[in-house]
SEMAR-348520 format. One line per field, with one value per residue: x, y, z of N, C-alpha, C in turn. Coordinates in nm, 2 decimals. Layout:
n.px	[X ...]
n.py	[Y ...]
n.pz	[Z ...]
ca.px	[X ...]
ca.py	[Y ...]
ca.pz	[Z ...]
c.px	[X ...]
c.py	[Y ...]
c.pz	[Z ...]
This chain:
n.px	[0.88 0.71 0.88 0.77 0.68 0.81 0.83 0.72 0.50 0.43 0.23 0.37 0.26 0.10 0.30 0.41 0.19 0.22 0.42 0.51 0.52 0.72 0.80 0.93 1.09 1.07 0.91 0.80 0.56 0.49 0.31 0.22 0.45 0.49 0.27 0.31 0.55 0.42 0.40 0.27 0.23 0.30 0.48 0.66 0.78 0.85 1.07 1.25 1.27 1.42 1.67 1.72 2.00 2.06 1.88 1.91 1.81 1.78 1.71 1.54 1.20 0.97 0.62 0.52 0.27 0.12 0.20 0.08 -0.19 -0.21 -0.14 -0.36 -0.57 -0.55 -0.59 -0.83 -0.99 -1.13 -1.29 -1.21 -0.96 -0.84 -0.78 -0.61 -0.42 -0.36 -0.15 0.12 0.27 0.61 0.83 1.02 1.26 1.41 1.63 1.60 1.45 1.58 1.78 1.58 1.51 1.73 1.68 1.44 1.48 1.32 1.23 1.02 1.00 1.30 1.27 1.02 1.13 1.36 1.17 1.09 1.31 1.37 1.16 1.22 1.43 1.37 1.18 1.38 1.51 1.34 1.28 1.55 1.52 1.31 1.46 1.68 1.49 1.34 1.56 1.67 1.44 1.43 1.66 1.56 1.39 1.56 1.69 1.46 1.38 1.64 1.62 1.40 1.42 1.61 1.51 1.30 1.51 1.53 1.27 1.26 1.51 1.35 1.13 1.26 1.41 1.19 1.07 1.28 1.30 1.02 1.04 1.25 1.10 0.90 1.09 1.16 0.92 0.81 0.77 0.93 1.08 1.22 1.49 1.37 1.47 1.41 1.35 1.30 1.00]
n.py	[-4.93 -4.63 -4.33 -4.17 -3.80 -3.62 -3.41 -3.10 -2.81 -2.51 -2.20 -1.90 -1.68 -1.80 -1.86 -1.58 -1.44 -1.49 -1.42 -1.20 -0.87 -0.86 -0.65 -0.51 -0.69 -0.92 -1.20 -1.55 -1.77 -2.02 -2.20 -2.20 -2.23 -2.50 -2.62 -2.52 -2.75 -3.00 -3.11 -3.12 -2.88 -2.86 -3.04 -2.92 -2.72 -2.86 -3.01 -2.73 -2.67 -2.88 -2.81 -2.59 -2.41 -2.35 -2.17 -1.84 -1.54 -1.35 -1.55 -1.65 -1.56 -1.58 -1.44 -1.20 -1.24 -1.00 -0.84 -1.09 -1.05 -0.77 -0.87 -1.03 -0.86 -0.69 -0.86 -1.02 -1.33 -1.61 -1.82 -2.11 -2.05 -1.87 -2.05 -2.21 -2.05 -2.01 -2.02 -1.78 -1.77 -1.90 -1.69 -1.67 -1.55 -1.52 -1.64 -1.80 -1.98 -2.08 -2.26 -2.46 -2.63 -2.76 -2.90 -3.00 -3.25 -3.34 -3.43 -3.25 -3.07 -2.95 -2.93 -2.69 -2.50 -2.40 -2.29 -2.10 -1.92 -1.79 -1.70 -1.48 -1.39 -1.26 -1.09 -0.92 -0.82 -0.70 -0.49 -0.34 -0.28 -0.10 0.08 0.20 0.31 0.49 0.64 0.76 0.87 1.08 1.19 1.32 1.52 1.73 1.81 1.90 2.10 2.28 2.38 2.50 2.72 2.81 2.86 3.07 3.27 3.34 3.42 3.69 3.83 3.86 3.99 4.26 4.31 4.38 4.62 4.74 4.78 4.94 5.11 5.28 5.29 5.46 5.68 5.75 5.82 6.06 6.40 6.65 6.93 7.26 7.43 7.41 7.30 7.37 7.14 6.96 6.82]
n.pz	[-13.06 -12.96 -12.85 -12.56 -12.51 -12.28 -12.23 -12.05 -12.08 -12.03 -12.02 -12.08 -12.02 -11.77 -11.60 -11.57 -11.43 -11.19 -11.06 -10.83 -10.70 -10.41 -10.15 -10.26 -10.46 -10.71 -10.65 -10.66 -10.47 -10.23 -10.28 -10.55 -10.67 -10.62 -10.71 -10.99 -11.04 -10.96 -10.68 -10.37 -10.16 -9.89 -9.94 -10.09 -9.89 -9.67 -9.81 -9.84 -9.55 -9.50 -9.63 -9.54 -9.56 -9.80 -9.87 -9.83 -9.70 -9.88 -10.12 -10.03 -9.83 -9.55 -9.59 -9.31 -9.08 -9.08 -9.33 -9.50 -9.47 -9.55 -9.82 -9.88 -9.88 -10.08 -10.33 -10.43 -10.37 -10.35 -10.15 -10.13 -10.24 -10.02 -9.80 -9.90 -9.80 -9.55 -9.38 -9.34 -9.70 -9.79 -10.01 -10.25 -10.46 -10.82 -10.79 -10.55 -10.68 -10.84 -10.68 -10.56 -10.73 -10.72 -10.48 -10.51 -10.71 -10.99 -11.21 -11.41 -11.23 -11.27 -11.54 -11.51 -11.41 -11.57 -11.76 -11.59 -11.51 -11.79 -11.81 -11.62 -11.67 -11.94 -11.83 -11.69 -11.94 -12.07 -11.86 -11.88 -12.17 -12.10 -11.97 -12.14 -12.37 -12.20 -12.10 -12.37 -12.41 -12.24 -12.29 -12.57 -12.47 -12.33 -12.54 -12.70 -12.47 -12.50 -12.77 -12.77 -12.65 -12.77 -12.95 -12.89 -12.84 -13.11 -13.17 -13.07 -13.16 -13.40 -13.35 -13.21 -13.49 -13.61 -13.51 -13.54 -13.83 -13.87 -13.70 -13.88 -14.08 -14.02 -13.98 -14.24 -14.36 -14.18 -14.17 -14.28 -14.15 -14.15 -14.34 -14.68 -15.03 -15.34 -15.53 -15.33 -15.20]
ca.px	[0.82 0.73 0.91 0.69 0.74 0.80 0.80 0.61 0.51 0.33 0.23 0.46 0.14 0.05 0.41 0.40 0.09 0.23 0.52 0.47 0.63 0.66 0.89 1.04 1.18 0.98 0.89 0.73 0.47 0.54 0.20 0.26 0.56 0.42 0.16 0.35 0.62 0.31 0.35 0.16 0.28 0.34 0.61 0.78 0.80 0.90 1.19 1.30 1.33 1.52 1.78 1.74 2.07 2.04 1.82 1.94 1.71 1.77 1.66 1.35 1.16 0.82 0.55 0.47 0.12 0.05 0.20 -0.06 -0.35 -0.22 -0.18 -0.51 -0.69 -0.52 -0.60 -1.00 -0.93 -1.20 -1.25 -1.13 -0.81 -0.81 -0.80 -0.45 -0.29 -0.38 -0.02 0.22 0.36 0.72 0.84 1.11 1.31 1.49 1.78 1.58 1.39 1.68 1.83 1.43 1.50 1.81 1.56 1.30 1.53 1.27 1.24 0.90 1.07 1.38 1.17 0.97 1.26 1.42 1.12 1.06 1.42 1.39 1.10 1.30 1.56 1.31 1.15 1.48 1.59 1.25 1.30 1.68 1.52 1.26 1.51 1.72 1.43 1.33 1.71 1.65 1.33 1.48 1.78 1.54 1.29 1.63 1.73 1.35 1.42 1.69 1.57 1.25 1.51 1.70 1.32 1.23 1.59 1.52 1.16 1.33 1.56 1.25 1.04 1.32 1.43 1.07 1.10 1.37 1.25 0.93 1.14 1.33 0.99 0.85 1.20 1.17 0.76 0.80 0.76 1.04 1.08 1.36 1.48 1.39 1.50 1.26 1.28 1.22 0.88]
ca.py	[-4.86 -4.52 -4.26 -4.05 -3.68 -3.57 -3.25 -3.00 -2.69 -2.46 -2.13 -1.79 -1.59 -1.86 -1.84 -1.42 -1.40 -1.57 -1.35 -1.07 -0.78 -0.78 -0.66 -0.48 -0.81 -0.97 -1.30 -1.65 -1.81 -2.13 -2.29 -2.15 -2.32 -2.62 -2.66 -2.58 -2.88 -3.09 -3.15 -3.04 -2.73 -2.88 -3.11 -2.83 -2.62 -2.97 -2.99 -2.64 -2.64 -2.95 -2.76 -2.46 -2.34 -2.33 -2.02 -1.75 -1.39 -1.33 -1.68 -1.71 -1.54 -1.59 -1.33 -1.17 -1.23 -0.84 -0.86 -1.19 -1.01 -0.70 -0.88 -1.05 -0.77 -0.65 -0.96 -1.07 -1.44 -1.72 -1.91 -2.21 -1.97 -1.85 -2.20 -2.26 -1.96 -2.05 -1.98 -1.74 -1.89 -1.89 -1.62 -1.76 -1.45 -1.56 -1.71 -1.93 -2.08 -2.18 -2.35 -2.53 -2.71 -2.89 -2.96 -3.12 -3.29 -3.44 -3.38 -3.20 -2.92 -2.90 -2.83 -2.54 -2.39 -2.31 -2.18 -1.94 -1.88 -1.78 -1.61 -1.40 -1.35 -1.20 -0.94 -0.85 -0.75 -0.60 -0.36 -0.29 -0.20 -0.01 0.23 0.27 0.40 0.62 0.74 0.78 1.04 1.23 1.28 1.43 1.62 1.77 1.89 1.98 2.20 2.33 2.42 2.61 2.83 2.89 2.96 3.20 3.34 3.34 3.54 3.76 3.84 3.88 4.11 4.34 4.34 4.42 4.71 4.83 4.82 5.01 5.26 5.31 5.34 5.56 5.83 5.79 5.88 6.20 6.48 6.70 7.03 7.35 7.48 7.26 7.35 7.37 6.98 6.86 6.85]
ca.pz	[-12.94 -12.94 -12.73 -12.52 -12.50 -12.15 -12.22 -11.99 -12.15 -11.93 -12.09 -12.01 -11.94 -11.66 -11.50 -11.54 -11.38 -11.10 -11.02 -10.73 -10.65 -10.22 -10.03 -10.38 -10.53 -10.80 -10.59 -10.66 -10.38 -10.27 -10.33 -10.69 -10.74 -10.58 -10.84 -11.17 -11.02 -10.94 -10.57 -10.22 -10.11 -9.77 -9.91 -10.08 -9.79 -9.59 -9.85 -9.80 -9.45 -9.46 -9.70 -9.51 -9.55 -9.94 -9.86 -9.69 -9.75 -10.05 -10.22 -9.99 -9.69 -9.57 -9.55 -9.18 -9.08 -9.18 -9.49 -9.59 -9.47 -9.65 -9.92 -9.95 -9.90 -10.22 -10.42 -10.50 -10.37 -10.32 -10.02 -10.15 -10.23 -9.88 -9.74 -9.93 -9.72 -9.42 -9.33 -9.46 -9.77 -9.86 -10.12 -10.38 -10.55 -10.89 -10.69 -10.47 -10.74 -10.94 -10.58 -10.52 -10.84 -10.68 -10.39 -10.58 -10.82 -11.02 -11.43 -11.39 -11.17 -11.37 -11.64 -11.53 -11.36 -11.66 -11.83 -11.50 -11.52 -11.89 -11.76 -11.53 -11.77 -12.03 -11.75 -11.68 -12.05 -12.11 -11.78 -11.92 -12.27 -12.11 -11.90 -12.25 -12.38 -12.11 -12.11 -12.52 -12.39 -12.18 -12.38 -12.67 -12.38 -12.28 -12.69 -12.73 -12.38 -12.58 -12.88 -12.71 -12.55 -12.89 -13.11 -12.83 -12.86 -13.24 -13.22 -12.96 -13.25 -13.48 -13.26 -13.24 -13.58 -13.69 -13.40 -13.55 -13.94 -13.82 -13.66 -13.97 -14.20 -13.98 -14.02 -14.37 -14.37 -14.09 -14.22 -14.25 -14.10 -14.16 -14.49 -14.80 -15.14 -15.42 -15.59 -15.25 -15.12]
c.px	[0.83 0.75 0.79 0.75 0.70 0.83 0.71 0.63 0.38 0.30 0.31 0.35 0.11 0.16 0.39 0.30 0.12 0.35 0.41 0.56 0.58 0.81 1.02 1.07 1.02 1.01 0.78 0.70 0.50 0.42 0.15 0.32 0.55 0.31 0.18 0.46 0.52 0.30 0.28 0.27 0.35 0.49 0.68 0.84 0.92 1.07 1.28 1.34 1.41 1.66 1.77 1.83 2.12 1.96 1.82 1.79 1.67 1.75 1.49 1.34 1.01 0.77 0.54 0.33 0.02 0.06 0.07 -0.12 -0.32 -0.27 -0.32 -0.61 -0.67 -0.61 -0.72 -0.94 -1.08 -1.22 -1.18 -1.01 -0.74 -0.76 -0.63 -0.39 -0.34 -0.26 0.06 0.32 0.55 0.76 0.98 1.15 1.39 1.59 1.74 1.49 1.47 1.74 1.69 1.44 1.62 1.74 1.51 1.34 1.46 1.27 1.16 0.98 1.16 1.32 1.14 1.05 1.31 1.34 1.08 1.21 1.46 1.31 1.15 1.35 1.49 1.29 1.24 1.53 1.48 1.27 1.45 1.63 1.43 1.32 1.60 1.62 1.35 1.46 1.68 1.52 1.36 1.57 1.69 1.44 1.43 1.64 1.61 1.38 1.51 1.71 1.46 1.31 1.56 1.58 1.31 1.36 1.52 1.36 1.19 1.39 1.46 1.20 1.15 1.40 1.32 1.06 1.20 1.31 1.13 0.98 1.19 1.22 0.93 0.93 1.17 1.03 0.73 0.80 0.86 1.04 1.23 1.35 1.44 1.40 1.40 1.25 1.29 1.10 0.77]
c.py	[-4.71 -4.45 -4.16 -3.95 -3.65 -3.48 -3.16 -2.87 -2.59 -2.30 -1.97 -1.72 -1.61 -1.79 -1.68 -1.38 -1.46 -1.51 -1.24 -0.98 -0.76 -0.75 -0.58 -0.58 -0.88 -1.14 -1.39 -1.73 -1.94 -2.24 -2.27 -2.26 -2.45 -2.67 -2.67 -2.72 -2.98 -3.20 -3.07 -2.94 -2.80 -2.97 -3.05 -2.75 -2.76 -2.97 -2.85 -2.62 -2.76 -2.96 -2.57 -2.35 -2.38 -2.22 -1.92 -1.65 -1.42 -1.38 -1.68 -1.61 -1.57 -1.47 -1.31 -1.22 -1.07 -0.85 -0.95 -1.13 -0.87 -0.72 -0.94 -0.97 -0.68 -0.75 -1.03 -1.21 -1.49 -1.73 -1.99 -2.15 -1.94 -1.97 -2.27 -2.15 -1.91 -1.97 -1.87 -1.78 -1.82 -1.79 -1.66 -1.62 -1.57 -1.66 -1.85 -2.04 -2.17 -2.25 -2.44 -2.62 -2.82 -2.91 -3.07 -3.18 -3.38 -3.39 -3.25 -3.05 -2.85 -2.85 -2.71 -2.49 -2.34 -2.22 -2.07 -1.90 -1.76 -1.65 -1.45 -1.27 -1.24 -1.03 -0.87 -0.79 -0.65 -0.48 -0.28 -0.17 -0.07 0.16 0.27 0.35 0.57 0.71 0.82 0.94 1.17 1.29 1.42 1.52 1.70 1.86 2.01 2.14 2.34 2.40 2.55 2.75 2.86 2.95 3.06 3.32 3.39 3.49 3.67 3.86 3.94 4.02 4.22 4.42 4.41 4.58 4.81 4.88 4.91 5.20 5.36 5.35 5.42 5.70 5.81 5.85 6.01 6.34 6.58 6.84 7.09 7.40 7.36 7.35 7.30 7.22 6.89 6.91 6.74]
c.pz	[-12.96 -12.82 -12.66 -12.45 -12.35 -12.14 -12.18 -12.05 -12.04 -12.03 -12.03 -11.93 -11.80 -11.53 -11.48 -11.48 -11.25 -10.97 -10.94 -10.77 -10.46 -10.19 -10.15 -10.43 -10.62 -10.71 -10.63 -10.55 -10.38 -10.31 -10.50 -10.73 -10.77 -10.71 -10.91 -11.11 -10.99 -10.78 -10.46 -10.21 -9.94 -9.77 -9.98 -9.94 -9.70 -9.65 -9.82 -9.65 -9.42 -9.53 -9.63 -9.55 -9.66 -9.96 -9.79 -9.75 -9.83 -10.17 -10.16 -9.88 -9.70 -9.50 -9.43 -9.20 -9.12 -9.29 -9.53 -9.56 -9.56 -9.81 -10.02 -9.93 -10.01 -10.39 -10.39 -10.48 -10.32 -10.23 -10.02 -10.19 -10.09 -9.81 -9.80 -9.88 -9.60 -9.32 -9.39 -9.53 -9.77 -10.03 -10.18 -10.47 -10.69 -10.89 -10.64 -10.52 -10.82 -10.84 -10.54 -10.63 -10.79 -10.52 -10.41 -10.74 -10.87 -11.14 -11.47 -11.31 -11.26 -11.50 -11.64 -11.49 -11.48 -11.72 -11.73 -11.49 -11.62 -11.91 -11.71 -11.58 -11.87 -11.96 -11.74 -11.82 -12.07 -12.00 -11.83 -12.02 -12.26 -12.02 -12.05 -12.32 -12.33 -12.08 -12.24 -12.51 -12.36 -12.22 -12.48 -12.59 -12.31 -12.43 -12.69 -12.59 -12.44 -12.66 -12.88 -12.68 -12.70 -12.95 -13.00 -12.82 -13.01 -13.23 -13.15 -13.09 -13.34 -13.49 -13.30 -13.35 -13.68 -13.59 -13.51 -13.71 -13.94 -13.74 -13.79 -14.08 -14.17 -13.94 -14.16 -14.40 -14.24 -14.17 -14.19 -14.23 -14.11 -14.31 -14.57 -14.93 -15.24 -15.50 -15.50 -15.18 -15.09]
């Protein structure tokens, strides 16, 4: 008998394009989530409010009715898109996607959880490496600062030393005046 591979593979691109930023927090929708786990949106949500208190804030909130209309007047959406946010959905930070997976303890969940996890995990090193970098900038836009200030010391220098050699070729080429003795002239 062959085993069959029950392995869901969804593609990162899909999940990263899926992530928000509201409210500041990089957030996952719940008719999102609903879809890559492969049930209705109405019976995630059903589960969530019957674990309510597995989500405080900071795992889940849902949109105001300004916020959704803000936001879909942000976001080029369908009708038939319209028509799945009817309501204001459920927003899922990091936190409250990895607690939605002991929710919807089914294989298929567990699954994507980890790759939006891994997901997560990735954004977050990539935003780390890109403030090292931008630390790494400013350190040498601080040197270069530095440096500008010493060369313009330096031509400073220059200037005046050419000032001064100029001075000095123009006493030696004056013409001299008073006695002079006869093998100078």
């Amino acid at each position: 008998m062959v085993k069959k591979d029950t392995h869901i593979m969804v593609p990162d691109e899909v999940i990263m394009n899926k992530i928000y930023q509201i409210r500041g927090k990089k957030v996952m929708l719940d008719r999102d989530l609903a879809n890559l786990y492969g049930v209705e949106t109405k019976v995630l949500k059903q589960s969530v409010r019957r674990s309510i208190k597995r989500f405080p804030s900071d795992f889940m909130f849902e949109l105001s009715t300004e916020e959704l209309q803000e936001w879909r007047s942000q976001i080029v959406t369908s009708n038939a898109d319209r028509m799945g946010l009817r309501y204001p959905p459920f927003c899922f930070t990091e936190h409250g996607v990895i607690m939605l997976a002991s929710v919807l303890n089914s294989d298929r969940a567990i699954q994507i959880n980890v790759q939006i996890v891994r997901i997560f995990t990735k954004m977050r090193e990539m935003l780390a490496s890109h403030k090292e970098i931008l630390h790494s900038l400013e350190k040498i836009e601080h040197k270069l600062t530095e440096n500008d200030n010493q060369i313009l010391v330096i031509f400073e220098y220059l200037k005046q030393l050419k000032e001064s050699k100029q001075q000095e070729i123009g006493q030696k080429n004056r013409k001299r005046i008073g006695y002079k003795q006869k093998n100078e002239q």
